[in-house]
MARTORRO-108497 format. One record per atom (N, C-alpha, C): x, y, z. Coordinates in steps of 0.1 Angstrom, whole numbers, padded with zeros to 4 digits, always signed. Example, Ala and Ser with C-alpha at 12.3 -4.5 7.8 and 13.67 -1.06 7.14 Angstrom:
! residues 2
+0132-0057+0078/+0123-0045+0078/+0132-0033+0078/+0128-0022+0071/+0137-0011+0071/+0129+0000+0079/
END
This chain:
! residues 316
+0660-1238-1147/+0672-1231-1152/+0684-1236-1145/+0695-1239-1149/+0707-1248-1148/+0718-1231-1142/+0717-1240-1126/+0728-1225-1116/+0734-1221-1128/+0748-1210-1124/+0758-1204-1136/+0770-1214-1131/+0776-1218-1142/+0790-1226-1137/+0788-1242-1132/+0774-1245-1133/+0774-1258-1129/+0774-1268-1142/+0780-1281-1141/+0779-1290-1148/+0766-1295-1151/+0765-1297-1166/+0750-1303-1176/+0750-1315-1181/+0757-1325-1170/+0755-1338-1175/+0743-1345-1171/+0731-1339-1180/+0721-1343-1177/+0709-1344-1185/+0698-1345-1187/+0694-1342-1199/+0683-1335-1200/+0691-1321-1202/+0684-1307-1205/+0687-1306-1220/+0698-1308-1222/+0700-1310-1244/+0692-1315-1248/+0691-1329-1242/+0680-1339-1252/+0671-1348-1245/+0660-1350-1253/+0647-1353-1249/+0647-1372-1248/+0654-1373-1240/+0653-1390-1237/+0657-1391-1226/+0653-1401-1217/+0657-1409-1207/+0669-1405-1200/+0674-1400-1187/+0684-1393-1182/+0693-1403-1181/+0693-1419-1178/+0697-1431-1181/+0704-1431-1192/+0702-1427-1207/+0706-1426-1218/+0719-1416-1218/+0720-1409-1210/+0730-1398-1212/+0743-1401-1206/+0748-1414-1204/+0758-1415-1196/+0771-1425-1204/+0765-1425-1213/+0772-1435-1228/+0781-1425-1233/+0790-1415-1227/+0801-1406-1239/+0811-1417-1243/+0816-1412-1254/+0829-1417-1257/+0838-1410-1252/+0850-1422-1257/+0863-1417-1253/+0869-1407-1258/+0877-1401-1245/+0879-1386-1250/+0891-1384-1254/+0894-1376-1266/+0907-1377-1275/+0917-1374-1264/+0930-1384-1273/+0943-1385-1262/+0946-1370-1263/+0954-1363-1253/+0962-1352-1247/+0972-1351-1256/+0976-1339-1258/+0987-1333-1268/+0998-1332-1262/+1008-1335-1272/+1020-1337-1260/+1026-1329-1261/+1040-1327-1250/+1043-1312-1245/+1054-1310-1257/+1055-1292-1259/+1060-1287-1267/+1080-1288-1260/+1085-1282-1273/+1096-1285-1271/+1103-1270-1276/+1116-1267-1272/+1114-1256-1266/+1123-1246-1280/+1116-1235-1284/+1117-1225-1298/+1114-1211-1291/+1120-1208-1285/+1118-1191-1274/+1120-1186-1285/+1118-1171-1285/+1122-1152-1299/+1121-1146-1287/+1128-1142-1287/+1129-1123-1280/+1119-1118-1282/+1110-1118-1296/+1104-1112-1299/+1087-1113-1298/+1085-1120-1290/+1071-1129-1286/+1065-1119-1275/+1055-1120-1278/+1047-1108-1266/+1051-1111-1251/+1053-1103-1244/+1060-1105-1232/+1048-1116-1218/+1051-1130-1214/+1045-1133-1204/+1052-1133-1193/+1041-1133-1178/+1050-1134-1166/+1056-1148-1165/+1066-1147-1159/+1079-1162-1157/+1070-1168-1149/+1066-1182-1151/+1057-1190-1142/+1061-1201-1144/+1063-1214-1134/+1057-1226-1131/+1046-1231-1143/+1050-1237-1152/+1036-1239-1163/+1031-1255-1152/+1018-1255-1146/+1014-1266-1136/+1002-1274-1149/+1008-1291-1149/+1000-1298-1156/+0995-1308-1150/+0978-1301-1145/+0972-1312-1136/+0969-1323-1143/+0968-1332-1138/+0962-1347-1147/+0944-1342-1152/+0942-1353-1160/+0933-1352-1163/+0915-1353-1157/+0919-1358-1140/+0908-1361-1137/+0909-1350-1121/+0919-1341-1126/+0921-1331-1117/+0912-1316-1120/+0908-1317-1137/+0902-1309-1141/+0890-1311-1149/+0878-1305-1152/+0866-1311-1156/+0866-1304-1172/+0862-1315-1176/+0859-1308-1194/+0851-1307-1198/+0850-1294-1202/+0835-1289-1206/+0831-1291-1219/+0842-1288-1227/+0838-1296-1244/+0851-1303-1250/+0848-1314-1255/+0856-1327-1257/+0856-1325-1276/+0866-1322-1279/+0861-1319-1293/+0868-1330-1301/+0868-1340-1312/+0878-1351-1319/+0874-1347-1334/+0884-1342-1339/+0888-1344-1357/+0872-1335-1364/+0867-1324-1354/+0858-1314-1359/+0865-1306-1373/+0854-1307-1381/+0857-1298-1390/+0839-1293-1396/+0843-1282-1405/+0829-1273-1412/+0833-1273-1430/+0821-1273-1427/+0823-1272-1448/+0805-1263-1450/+0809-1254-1459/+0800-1245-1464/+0795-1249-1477/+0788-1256-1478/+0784-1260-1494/+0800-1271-1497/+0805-1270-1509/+0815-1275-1515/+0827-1268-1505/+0827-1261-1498/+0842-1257-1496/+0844-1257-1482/+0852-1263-1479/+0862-1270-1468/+0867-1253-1458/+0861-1250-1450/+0864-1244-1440/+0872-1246-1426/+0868-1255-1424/+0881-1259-1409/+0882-1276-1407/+0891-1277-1405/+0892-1292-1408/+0903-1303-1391/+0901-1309-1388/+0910-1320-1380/+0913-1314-1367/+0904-1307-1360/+0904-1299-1348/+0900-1311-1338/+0912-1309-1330/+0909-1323-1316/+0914-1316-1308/+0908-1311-1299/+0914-1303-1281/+0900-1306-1273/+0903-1302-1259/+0894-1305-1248/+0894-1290-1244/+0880-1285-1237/+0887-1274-1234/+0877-1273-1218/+0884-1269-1208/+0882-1270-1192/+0873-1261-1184/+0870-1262-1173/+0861-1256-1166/+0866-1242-1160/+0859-1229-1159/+0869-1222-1154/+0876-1218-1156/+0880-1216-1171/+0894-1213-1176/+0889-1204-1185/+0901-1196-1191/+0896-1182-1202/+0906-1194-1217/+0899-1198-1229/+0907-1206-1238/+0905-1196-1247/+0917-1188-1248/+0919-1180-1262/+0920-1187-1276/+0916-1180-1288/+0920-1188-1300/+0925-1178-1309/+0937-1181-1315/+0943-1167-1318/+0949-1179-1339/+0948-1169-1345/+0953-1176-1355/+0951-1163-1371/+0955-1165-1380/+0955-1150-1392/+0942-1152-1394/+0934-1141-1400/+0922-1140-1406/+0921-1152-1415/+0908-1156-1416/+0903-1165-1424/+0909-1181-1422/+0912-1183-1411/+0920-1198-1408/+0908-1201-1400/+0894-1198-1400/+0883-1204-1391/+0881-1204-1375/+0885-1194-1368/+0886-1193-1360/+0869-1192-1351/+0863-1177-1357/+0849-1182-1358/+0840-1190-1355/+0844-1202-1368/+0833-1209-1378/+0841-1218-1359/+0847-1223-1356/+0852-1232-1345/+0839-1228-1330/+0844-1216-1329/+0833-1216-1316/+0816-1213-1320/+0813-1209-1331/+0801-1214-1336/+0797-1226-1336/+0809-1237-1335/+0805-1250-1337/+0802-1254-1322/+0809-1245-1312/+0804-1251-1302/+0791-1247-1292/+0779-1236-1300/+0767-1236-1295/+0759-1237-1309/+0763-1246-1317/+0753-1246-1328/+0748-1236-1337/+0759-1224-1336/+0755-1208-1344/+0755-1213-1357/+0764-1225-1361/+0763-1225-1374/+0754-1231-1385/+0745-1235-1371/+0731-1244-1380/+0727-1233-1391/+0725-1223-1383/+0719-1209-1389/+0722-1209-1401/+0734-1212-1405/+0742-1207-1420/+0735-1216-1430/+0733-1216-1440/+0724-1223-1454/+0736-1230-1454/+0736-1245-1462/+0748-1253-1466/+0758-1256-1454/+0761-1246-1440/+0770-1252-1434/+0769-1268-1429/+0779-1275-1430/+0777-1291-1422/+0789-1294-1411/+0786-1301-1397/+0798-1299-1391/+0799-1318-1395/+0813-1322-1397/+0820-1334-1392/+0827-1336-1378/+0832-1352-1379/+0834-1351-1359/+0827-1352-1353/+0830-1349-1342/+0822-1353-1329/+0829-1338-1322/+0817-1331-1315/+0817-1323-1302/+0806-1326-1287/+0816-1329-1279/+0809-1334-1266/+0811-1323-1257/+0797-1319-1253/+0794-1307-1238/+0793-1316-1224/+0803-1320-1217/+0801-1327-1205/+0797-1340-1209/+0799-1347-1218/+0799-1356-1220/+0789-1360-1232/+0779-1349-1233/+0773-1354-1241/+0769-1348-1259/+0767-1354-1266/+0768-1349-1281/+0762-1338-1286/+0769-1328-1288/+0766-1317-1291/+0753-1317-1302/+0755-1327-1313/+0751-1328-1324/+0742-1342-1332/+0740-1348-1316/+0730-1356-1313/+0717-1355-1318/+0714-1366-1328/+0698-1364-1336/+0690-1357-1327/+0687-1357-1312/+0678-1356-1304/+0681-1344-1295/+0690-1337-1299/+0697-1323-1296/+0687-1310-1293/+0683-1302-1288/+0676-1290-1295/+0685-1278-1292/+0692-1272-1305/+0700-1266-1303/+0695-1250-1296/+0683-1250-1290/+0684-1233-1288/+0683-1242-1274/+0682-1252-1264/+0686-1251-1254/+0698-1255-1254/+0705-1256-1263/+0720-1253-1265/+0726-1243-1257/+0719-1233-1262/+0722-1220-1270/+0720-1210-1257/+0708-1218-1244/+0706-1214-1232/+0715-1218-1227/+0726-1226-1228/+0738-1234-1220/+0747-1224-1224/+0747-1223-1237/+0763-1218-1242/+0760-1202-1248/+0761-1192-1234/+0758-1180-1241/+0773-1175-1251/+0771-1167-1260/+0775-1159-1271/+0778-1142-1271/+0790-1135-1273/+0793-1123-1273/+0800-1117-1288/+0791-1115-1290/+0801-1112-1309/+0806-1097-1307/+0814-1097-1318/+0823-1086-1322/+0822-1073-1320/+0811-1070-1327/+0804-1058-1320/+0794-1057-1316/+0791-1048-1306/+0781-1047-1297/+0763-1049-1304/+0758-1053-1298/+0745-1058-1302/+0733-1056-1293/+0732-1043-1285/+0718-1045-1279/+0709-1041-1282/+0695-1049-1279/+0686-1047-1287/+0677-1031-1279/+0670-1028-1290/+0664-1010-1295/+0660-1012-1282/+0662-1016-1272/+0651-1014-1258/+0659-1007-1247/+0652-1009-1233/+0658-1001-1225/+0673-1010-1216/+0682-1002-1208/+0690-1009-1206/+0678-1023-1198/+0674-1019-1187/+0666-1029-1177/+0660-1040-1187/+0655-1037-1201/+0649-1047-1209/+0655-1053-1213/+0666-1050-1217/+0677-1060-1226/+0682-1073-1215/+0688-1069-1206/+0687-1080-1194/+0674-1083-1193/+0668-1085-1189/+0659-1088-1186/+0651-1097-1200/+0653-1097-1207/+0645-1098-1222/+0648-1116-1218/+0657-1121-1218/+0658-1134-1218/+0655-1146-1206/+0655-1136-1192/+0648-1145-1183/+0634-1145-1187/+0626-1132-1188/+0613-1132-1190/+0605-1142-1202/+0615-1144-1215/+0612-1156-1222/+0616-1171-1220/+0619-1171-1209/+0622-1185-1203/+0614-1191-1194/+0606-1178-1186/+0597-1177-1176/+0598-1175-1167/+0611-1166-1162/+0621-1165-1149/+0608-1159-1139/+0602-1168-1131/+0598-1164-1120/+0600-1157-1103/+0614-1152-1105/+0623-1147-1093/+0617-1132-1095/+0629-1126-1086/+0632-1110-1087/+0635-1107-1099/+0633-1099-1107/+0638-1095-1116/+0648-1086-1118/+0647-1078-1112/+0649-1062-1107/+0663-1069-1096/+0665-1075-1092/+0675-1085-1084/+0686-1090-1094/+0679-1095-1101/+0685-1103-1112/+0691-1095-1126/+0687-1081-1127/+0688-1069-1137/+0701-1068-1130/+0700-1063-1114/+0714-1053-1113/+0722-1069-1107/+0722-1078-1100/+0730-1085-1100/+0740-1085-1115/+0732-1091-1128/+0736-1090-1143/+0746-1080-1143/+0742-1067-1140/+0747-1055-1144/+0760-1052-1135/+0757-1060-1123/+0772-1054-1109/+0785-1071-1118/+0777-1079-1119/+0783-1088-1128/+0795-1085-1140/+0790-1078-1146/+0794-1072-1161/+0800-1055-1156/+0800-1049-1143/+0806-1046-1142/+0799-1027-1146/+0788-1025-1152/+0783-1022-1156/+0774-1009-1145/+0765-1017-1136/+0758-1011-1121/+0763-0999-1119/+0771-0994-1115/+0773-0978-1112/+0771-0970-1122/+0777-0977-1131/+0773-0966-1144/+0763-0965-1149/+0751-0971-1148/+0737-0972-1156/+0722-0974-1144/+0729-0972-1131/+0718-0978-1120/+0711-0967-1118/+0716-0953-1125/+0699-0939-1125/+0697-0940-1141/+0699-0946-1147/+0690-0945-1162/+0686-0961-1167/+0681-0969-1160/+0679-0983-1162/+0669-0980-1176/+0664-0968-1171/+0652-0974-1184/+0652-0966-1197/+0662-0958-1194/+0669-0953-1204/+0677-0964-1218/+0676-0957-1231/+0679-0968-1244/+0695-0974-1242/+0693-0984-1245/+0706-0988-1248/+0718-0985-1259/+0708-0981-1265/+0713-0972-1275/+0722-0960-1277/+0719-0955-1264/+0728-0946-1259/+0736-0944-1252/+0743-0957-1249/+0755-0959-1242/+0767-0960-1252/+0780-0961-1245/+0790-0956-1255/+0792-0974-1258/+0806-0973-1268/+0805-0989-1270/+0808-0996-1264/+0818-0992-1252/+0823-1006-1241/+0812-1009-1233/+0806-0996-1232/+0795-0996-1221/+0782-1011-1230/+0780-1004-1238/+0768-1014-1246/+0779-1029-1246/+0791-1032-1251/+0796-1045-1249/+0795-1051-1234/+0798-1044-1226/+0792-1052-1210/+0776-1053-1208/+0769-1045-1218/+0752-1050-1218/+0755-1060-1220/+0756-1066-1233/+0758-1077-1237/+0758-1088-1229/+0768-1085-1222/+0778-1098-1213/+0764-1099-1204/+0760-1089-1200/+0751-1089-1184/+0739-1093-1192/+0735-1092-1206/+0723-1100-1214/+0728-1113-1211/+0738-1119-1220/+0746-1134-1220/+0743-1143-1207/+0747-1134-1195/+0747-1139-1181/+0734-1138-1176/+0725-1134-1178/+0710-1132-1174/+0702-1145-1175/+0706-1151-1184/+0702-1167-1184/+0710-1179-1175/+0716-1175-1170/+0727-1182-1162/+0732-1195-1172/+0741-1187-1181/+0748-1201-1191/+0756-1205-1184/+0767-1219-1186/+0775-1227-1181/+0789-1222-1189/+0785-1215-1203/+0801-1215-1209/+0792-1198-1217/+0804-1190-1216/+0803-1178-1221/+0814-1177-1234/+0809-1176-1246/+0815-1177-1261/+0819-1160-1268/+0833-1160-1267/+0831-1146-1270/+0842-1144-1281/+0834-1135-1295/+0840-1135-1304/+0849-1123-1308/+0860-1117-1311/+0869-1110-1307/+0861-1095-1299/+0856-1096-1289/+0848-1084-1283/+0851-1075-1278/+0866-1074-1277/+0873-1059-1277/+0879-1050-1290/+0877-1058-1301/+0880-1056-1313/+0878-1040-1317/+0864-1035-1314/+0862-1025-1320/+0862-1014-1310/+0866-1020-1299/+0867-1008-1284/+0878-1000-1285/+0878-0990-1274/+0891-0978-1273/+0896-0990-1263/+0911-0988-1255/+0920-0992-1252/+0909-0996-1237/+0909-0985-1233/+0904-0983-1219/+0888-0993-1214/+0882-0991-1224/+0872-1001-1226/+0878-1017-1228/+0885-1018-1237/+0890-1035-1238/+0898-1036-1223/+0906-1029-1215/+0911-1034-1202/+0900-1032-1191/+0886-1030-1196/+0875-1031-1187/+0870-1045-1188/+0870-1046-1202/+0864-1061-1208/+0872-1072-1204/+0886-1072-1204/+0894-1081-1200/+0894-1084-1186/+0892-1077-1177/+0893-1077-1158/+0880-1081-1157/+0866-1082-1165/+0857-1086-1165/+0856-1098-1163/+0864-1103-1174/+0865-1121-1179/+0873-1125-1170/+0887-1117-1161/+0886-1129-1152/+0878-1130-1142/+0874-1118-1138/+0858-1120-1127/+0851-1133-1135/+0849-1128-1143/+0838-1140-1149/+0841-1156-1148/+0853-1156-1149/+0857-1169-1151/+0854-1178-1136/+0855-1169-1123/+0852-1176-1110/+0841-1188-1112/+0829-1184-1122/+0816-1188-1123/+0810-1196-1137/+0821-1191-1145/+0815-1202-1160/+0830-1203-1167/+0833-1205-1177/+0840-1208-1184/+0837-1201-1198/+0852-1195-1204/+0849-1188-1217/+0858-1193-1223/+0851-1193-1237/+0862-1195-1253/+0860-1177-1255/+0873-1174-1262/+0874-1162-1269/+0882-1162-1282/+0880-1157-1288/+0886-1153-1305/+0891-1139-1298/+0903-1141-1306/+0913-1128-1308/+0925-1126-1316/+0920-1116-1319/+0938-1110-1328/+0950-1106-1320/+0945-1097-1311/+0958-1098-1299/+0963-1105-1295/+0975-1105-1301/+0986-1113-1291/+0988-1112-1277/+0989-1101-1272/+0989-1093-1263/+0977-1096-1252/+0964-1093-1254/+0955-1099-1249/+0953-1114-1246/+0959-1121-1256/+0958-1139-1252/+0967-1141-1242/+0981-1134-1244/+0993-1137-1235/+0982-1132-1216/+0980-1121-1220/+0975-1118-1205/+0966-1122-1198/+0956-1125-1209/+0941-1129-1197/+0939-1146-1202/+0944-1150-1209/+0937-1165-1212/+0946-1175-1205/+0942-1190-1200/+0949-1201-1197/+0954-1208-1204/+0946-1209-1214/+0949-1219-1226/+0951-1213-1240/+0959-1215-1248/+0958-1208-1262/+0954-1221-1272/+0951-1220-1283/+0954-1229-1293/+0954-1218-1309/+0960-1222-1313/+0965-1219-1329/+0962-1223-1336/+0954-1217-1346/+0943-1219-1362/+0952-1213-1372/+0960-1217-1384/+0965-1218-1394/+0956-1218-1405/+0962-1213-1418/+0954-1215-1432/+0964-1225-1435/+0957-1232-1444/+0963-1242-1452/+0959-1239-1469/+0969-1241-1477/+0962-1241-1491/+0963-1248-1502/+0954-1247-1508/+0955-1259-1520/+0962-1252-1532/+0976-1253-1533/+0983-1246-1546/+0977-1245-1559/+0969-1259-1557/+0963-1263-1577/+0953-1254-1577/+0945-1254-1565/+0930-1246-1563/+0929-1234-1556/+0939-1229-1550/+0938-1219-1543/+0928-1219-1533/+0920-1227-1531/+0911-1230-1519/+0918-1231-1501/+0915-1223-1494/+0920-1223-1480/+0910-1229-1469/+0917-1235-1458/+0911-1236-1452/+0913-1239-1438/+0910-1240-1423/+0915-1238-1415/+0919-1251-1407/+0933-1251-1401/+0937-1261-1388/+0936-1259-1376/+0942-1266-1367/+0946-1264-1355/+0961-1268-1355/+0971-1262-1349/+0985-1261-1354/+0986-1271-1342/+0983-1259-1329/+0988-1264-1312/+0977-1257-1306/+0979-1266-1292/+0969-1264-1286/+0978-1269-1269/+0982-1254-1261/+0986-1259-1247/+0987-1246-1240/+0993-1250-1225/+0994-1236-1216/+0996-1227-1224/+0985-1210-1221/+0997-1203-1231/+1010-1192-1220/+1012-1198-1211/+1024-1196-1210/+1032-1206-1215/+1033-1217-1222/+1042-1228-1232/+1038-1218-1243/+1026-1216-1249/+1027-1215-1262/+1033-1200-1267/+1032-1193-1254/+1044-1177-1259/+1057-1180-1253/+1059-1190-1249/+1075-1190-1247/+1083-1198-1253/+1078-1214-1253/+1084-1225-1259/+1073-1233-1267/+1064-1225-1277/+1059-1229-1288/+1062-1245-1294/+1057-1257-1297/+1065-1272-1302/+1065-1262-1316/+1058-1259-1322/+1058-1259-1340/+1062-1247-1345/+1070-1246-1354/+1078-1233-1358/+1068-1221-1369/+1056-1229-1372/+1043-1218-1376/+1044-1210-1367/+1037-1217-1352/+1034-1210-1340/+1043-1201-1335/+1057-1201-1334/+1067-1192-1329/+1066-1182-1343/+1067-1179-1352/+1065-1172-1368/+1057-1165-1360/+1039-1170-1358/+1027-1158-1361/+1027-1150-1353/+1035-1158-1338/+1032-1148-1323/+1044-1141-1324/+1056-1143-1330/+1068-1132-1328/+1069-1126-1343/+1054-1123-1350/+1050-1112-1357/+1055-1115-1372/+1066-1129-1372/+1070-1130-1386/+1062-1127-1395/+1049-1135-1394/+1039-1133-1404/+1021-1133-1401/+1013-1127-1405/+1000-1125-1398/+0990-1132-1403/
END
């Protein structure tokens, strides 16, 4: 089992010669800095120093060049090239149906799942090919845990639900160690440490969304994938979720999807912007990548005048 937060340049993905794994390509050139479109009207961030370390000052966890998805015949997200870093919270903020999703699906293989989906491009995890003939995407899938939308624990007890995924891996440790570690992790432990064996079912929803997380983390993944997971919470619950993730971030690295402006401005490092695009003749839509930089640049001095539009509310 691969510590939490450590680098997987190695070959736990794929079944060849650890010799073999040291051939990445080159990783797409750096986006260049935006130029300067302020609104009054842009969700409010704190006045900072935007600090732009060089590139071998920070470690890349996924290397992504000219990714796109297509579902059968129709073109879903297309010409996506960003890097995205170790330790950092990378929000992705963009209107419904611009692919936001179908993007970080691409980056633990969720989307094999789908009938007809195909990815193009290239996505590299620490160097190596996500999508490599010799891949096995469910130890992917052990690298890159997953938090969707709404809450998902399974019909068991809280203690089993953590627990459910060391035990099928063959976690020979503490368990009972590793249950409330999970649970003091996610933030969860005081509130559930006299009813462990009580259903999960009967927790409220923020409560069951930090199951989750302390499930996700129970395998000790390297990158934590979370798909808008405050979406369906009360207020109080999402500013539990959010102080989570930067705890979290000390130890792995997360992508998140969100509609909040507000939430990207506050907890994330990085933003990038997913656009629709459309085909007038066909009406067929499908998703970009606008920008991709600090998101203290991209809520203040935005390069592209989409980007300044969707965050100072012109249009959704």
């Amino acid at each position: 089992m691969v510590a939490a937060g450590s680098a997987v340049a190695d070959d736990v993905l794929l079944k060849r010669p650890a010799a073999d794994l040291l051939g990445a390509r080159p990783l797409p050139p750096g986006l260049h800095p935006p130029s300067s479109l302020g609104d009054p009207r842009m969700p409010e961030v704190e006045p900072q120093e935007v600090e732009r370390p060089g590139r071998s000052e920070q470690e890349i966890v996924f290397s992504l060049a000219n990714l796109g998805v297509t579902y059968g015949k129709s073109l879903a997200l297309t010409g996506v090239t960003m890097d995205i870093y170790k330790h950092q919270i990378t929000a992705i903020i963009g209107p419904s149906g611009c692919g936001k999703s179908t993007l970080i699906r691409c980056l633990n293989r969720m989307n094999d799942l789908i009938p007809g989906a195909a990815v193009t491009g290239s996505a590299f995890y620490h160097g190596e090919d996500l999508y490599g003939p010799r891949v096995d995407p469910v130890v992917v899938r052990r690298h890159i845990g997953m938090v969707f939308q709404r809450p998902n624990p399974f019909p068991k007890s809280i203690y089993d639900n953590v627990a459910f995924g060391p035990r099928i891996n063959g976690f020979k440790g503490d368990l009972d160690e590793l249950v409330e570690r999970c649970l003091r992790q996610a933030a969860l432990w005081d509130e559930v440490k006299n009813s462990l064996r009580k259903s999960a079912l009967a927790l409220s929803g923020g409560q069951q969304q930090r199951l989750c997380i302390a499930r996700a983390i129970a395998v000790e993944p390297d990158v934590i994938l979370m798909d808008e997971p405050a979406s369906a919470l009360d207020p109080i619950s999402t500013t539990k979720i959010e102080d989570l993730m930067q705890e979290l971030k000390e130890h792995y690295s997360i992508v998140i999807v969100t509609h909040n402006m507000q939430q990207a401005a506050r907890m994330s490092d990085k933003t990038a912007f997913l656009y629709t695009e459309v085909d007038q003749g066909t009406s067929e839509r499908w998703g970009i990548l606008v920008e991709y930089d600090a998101t203290g640049v991209m809520f203040t001095k935005p390069c592209d005048k989409r980007t300044e539009d969707y965050i100072s509310g012109r249009f959704g």
